[in-house]
C-alpha positions in Angstrom: 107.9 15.5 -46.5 109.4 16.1 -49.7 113.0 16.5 -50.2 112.6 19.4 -52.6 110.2 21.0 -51.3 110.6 21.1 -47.5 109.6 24.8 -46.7 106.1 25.1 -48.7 104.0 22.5 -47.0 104.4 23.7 -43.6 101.1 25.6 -42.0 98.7 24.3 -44.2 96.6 22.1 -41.4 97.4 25.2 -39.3 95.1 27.6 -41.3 92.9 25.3 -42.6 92.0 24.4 -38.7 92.0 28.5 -38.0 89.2 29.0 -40.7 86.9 26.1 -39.8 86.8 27.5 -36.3 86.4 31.3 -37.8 83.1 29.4 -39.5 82.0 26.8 -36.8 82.1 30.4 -34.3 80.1 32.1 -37.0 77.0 29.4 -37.3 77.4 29.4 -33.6 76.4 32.8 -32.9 74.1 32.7 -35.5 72.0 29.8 -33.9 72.5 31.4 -30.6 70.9 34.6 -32.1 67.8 32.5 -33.8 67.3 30.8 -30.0 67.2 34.0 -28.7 64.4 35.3 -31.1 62.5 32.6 -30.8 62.5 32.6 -27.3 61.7 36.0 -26.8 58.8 35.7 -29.6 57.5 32.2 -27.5 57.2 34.7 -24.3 55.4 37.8 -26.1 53.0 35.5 -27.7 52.3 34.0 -24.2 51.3 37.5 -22.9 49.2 38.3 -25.6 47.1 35.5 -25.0 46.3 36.6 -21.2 46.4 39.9 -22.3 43.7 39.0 -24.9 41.3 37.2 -21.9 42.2 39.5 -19.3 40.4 42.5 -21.5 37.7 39.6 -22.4 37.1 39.2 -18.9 37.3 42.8 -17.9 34.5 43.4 -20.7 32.4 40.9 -19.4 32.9 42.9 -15.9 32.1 46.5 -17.6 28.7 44.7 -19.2 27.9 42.9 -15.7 28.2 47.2 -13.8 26.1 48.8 -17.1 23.6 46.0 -17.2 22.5 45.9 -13.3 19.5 47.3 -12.6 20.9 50.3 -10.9 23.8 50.9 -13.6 27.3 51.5 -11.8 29.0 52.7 -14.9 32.1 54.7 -14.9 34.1 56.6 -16.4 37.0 54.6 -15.7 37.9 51.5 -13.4 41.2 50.0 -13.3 40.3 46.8 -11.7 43.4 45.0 -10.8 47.1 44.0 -12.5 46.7 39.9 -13.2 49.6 38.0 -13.2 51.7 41.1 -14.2 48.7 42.1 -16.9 47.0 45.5 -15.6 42.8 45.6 -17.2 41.6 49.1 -17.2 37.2 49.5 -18.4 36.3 52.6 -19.2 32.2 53.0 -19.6 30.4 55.7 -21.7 27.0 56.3 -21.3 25.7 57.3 -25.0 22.1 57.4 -24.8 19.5 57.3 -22.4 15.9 57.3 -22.7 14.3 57.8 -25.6 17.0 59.9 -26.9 17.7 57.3 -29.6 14.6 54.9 -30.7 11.1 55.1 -28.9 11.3 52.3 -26.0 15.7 52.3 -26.0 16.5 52.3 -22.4 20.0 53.5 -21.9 23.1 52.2 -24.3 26.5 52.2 -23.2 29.9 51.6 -24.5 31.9 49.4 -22.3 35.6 49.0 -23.2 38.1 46.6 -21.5 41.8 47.6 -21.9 44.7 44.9 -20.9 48.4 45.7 -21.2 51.4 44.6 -19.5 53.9 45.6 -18.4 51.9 48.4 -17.1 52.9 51.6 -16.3 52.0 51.5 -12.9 48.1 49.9 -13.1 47.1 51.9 -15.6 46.5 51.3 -19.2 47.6 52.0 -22.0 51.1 51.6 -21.3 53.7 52.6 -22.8 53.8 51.6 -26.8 56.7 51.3 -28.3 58.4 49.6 -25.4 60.1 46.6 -25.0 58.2 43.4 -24.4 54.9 45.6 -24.2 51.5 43.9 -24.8 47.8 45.2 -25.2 44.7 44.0 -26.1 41.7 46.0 -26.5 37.7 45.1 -26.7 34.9 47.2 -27.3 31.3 46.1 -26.7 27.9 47.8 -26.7 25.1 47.0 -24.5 21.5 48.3 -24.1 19.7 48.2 -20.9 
């Protein structure tokens, strides 16, 4: 401490110390807000992936009902909720006979819808919401 100057140099490490924790509590919340993101983003891209083969598999179960020799297709199905992913197939019969092309049998429009969370077991869902997924596929089939 200086003789002459013994009432200036007090409180310097004392603010100094105050605004490198004001900044070190800053980047902290910041990287806890980035973690967050990411983590959040890591889980929705999960879902959409079994959202995106639960309709693939749904799809492949509308062709199997329109394709068997005595067609079961229907209007709508939901056929089950899968690991918290609902699949709804909705069938459309467009053509039949020869209504189309000499020797067309009948053509239908099969299309798988998986969302979650689900409103219930039905989809669509919600859009808009929170954490919500769906995945759609369309797929036309002559038999």
């Amino acid at each position: 401490m200086c003789p002459d100057r013994p009432w200036r140099a007090r409180g310097f490490a004392l603010i100094s110390a105050i605004f490198i924790l004001v900044v070190l509590s800053a980047l902290a919340g910041f990287i806890a807000t980035v973690s967050t993101t990411q983590h959040v983003g890591s889980a929705l891209d999960v879902m959409s992936a079994r959202a995106f083969q639960a309709s693939r598999a749904g799809l492949q179960w509308g062709l199997f009902q329109a394709l068997q020799p005595a067609p079961s297709c229907v209007a709508s199905a939901d056929i089950g909720n899968f690991n918290g992913i609902a699949v709804t197939v909705q069938c459309t019969e467009l053509a039949t006979g020869n209504g189309v092309e000499a020797g067309l049998g009948s053509l239908y429009r099969v299309t798988a819808i998986a969302c979650a969370p689900a409103a219930g077991t039905t989809c669509p869902g919600p859009a808009g919401a929170n954490g919500y997924v769906e995945r759609r596929m369309t797929a036309l089939a002559e038999r």
